[in-house]
N, C-alpha and C positions, 0 to 999 in steps of 0.2 A: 206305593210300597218301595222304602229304599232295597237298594240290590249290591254285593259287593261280588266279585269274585278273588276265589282267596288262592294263594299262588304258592307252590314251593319252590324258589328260588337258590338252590344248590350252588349256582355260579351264576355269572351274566350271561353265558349259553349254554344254560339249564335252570329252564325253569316250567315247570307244568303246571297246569288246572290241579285243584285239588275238591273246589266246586263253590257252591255258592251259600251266602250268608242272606240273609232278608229279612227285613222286620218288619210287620203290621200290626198295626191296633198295641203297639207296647210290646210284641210278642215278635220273638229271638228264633228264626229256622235255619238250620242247613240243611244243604243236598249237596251228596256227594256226585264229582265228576263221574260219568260209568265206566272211562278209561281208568281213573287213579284206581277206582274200586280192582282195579284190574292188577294194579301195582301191589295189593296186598301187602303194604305198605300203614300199618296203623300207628299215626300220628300222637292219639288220645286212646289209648287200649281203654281206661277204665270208663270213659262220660263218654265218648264220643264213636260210639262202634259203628264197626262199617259195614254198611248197610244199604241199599236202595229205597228212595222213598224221601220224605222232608223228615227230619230230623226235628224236632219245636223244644226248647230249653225248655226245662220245665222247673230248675233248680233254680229260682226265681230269688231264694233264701240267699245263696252264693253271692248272685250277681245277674246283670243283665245276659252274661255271653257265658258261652260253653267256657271253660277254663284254659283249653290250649289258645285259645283268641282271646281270653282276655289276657293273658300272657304278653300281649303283643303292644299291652298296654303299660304306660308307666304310670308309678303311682306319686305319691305325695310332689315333689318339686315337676316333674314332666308335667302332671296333672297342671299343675300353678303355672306354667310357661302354657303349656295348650290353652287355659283361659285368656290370658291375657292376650294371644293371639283371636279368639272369637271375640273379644270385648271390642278390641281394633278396628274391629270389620264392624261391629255394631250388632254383634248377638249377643246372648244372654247364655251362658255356657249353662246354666236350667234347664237348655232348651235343645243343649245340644245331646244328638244319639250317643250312644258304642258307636254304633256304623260311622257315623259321622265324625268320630274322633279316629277309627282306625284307617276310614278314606282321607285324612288328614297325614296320619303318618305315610300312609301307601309304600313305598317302598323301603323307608327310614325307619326300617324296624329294627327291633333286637333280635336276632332267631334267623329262622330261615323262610318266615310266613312274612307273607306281601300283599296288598289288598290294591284291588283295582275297579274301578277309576280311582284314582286318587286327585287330591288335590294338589292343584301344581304350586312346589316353591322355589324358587329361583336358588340355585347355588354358585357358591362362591366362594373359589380356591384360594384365596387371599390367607396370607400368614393369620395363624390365631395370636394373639397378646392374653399369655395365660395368665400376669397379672391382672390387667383389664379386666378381663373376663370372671376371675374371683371376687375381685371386690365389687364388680356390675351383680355377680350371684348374692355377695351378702346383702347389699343394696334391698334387691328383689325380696329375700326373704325378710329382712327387718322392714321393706312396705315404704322404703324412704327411694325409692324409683319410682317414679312417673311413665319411665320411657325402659325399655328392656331392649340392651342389643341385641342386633340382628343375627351376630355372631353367636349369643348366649342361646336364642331362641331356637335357633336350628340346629347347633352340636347341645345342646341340654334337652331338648322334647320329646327324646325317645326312653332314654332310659330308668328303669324299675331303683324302687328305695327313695326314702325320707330326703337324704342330704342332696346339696344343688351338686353338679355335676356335670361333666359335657364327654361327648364323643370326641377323640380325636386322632389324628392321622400323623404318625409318627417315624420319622428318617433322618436318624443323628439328633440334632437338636434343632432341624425343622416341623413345625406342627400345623396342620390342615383340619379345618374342620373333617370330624369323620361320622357322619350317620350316614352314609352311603357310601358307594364304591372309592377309592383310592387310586390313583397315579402309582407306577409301577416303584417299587423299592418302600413304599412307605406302608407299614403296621398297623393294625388299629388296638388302638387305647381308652381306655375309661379313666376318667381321674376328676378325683374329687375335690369339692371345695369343703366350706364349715362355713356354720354360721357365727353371725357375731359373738357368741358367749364364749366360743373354744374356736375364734381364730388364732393359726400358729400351733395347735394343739393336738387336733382330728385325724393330721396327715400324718405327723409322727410316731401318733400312737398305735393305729393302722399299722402303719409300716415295720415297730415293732411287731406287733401280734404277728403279721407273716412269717419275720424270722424265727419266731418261736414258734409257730406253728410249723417251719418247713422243719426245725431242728428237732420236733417229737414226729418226725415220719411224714406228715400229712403235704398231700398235694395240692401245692398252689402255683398259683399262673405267675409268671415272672411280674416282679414291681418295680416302682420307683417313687423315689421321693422327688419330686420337682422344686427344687428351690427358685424364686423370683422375686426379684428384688426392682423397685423405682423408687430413687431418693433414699429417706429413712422406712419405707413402707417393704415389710420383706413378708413373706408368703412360704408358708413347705405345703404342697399338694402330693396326697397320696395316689397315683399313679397305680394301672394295673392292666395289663395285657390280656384281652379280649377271648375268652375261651369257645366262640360262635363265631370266630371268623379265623379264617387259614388262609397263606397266603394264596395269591392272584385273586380277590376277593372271593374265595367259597365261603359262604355260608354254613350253619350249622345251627340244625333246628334244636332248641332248646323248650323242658316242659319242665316249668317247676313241679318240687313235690304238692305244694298244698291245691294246687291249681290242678294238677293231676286226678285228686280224689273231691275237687268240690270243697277245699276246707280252707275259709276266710282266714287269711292270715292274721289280720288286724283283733282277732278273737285267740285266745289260748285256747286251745282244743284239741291240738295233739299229740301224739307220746311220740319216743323214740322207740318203741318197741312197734307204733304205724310204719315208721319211714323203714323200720327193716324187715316188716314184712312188703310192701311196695317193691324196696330193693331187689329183694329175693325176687317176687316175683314179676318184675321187669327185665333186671339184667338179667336174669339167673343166671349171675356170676359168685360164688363166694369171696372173692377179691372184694366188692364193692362193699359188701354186706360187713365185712372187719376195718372197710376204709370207714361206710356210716361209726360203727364202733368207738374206733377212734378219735371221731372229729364229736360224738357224745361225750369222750374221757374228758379231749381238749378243752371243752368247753365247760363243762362242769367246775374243771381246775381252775380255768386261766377266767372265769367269773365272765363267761360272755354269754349273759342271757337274753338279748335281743336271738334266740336263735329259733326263730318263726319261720313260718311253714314255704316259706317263700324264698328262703335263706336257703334251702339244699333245692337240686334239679338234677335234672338227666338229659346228655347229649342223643342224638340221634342219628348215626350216620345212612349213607348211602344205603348200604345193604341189608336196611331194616335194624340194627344194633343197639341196645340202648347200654350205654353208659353213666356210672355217676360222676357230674362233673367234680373240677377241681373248687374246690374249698372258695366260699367267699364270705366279705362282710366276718371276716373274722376281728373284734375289738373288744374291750371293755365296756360291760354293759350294764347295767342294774337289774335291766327285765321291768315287768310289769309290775309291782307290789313287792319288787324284791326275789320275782321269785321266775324261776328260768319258763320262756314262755313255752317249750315244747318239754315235756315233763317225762320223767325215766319213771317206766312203772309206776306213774300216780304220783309221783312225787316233785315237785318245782321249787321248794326253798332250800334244800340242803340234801341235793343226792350224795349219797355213800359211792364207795368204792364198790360193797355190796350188793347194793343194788345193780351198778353200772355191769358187774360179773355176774349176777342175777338173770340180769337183760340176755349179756351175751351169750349166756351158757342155754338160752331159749333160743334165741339165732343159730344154734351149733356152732358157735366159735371154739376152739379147744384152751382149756383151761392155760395150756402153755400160752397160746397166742396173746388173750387177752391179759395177764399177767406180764407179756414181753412191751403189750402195746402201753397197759398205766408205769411203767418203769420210766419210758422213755416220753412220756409227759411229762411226769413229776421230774425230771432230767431237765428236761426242756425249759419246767416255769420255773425250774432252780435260777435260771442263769437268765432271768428276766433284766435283774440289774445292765446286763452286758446287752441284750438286745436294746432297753431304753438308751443307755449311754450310745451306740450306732446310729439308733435313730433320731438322735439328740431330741428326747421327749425333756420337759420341764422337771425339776427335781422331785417338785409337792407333787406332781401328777405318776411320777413314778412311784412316788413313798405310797399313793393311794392306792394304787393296782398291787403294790407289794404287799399291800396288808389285808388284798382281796384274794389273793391267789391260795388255791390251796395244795395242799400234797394228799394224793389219794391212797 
């Protein structure tokens, strides 16, 4: 029987049992610490209630693990780097557990969950080369790498979403690998790369979307655009400051929405009328419930239909709190078939303004509010021009999103 214990790691001294994972015969249990139980402290309100006894996943359809553990997991490129470390060693990543991928991360997670025994990997404070490092990612994904550095491997294995990526640790224009703890003065960052089709294109556009995103209201975590340049090889990486870690390394447990109720991202199956009622009843804040609102308007306008279930989350502090985070993965997207993946009232090819006031007027948002908050969208993707030209986006790719944008 493998055996994990899983940890809530607040800071480097604070960290407690939270209790134990195990898997037999294919089959996923926990048990809770009978201390944490004591913490009254609930992690996973909706899948994972607190209770004495083993817990045995039963939502087998999901996935192998409870949803806030497999959170802890990254998906598409982390997934592609953690194989090619099992291949290494001479496994068959077929073969490899959850458990066995999440004692691989062990401490190196995203969140504030930590999993022990872990596998030991040696770290190494050595400057990152964020050129390097992009073109070794595109490398990886277009399959014309043989060898993946070592630098790629361990700032890139933790984190969640499609595109390659790496953890990093940031003070002035010094950068540190950052999947774990950080040297005093230095930030942690996320920042992205692209793959070969839309090198020089991903980070800009990104980087737009935030300014128009911050300029209709909506909260997002400080950015940047990384320019690097070798030779005639020049590079813009989208850059974005870490909204689960606070300075002196604390921690901040984070639980996506879809992962929250058990609903596979990679499948369209939610509305935005799910995530506000969740909202409601996790924060029971009405703040958050007009911020979801909002970042529904945004999205519907500014044509970014990659917005899956996995795409919105909630912070968790100390004192029991749950919060919605700040805004991520905000960009131009197509969606699935064209049509937005998390659906306003049943609808996914072409929601109304109607509908979106529809929505909110079942949220209890006040007619005034929601009429303040699509104003200052459609304000916001007016003056798209102006954030692409900032973000020095390519002209065709800007004319593209300007004839994708709509006014609601």
């Amino acid at each position: 029987m493998r055996k994990l214990t899983v940890r809530l790691a607040r800071s480097p001294a604070d960290s407690i049992p939270v209790g134990q994972l195990a898997e037999h015969d294919r089959r996923t249990y926990f048990e809770y610490d009978p201390a944490f139980l004591q913490e009254r402290v609930s992690l996973s309100p909706f899948k994972l209630p607190m209770r004495t006894g083993l817990i045995e996943h039963t939502d087998t359809g999901f996935g192998p693990l409870h949803g806030v553990f497999d959170d802890s997991l990254p998906d598409g490129w982390g997934l592609l780097l953690m194989d090619r470390h099992f291949r290494l060693q001479g496994l068959d990543p077929a073969t490899i557990s959850a458990l066995d991928r999440l004692a691989y991360l062990g401490t190196r997670t995203m969140g504030a969950l930590t999993y022990h025994p872990s596998r030991k990997t040696e770290r190494d404070e050595q400057w990152l080369d964020l050129h390097e490092l992009g073109v070794g990612a595109e490398s990886v994904l277009a399959g014309d790498a043989e060898e993946v550095l070592p630098q790629l491997m361990r700032a890139g294995g933790s984190p969640a979403g499609a595109r390659p990526k790496v953890l990093v640790g940031l003070r002035g224009d010094q950068m540190l690998s950052g999947e774990d703890e950080l040297p005093d003065g230095f930030e942690h960052w996320l920042v992205k790369f692209a793959a070969k089709r839309d090198v020089g294109h991903a980070g800009p556009l990104e980087y737009a979307y935030a300014l128009m995103a911050e300029a209709a209201g909506i909260d997002v975590p400080e950015v940047r655009l990384f320019e690097v340049q070798k030779g005639r090889s020049m590079r813009r990486y989208f850059g974005v400051k870490r909204f689960d870690r606070l300075p002196g390394n604390v921690r901040v447990h984070v639980h996506t929405f879809g992962n929250l109720i058990h609903a596979n991202f990679r499948i369209p199956s939610t509305d935005y009328a799910d995530l506000v009622k969740v909202t409601r009843a996790l924060t029971r804040h009405h703040g958050d419930v007009l911020r979801v609102f909002r970042r529904m308007v945004f999205n519907v306008a500014a044509h970014n239909r990659d917005d899956h279930a996995k795409n919105f989350a909630f912070l968790h502090d100390s004192a029991g709190t749950w919060r919605l985070t700040p805004a991520y993965d905000l960009t131009f997207a197509r969606g699935p078939g064209g049509e937005h993946t998390m659906t306003v009232l049943g609808e996914g090819r072409r929601p109304t303004r109607d509908l979106c006031l529809r929505l909110g007027a079942q949220a209890g948002i006040a007619p005034r509010s929601m009429n303040e908050v699509v104003e200052s969208v459609n304000g916001a993707t007016a003056r798209w021009t102006e954030f692409a030209d900032r973000a020095g986006c390519p002209k065709k790719m800007a004319a593209t999103v300007a004839g994708a944008l709509r006014t609601l």
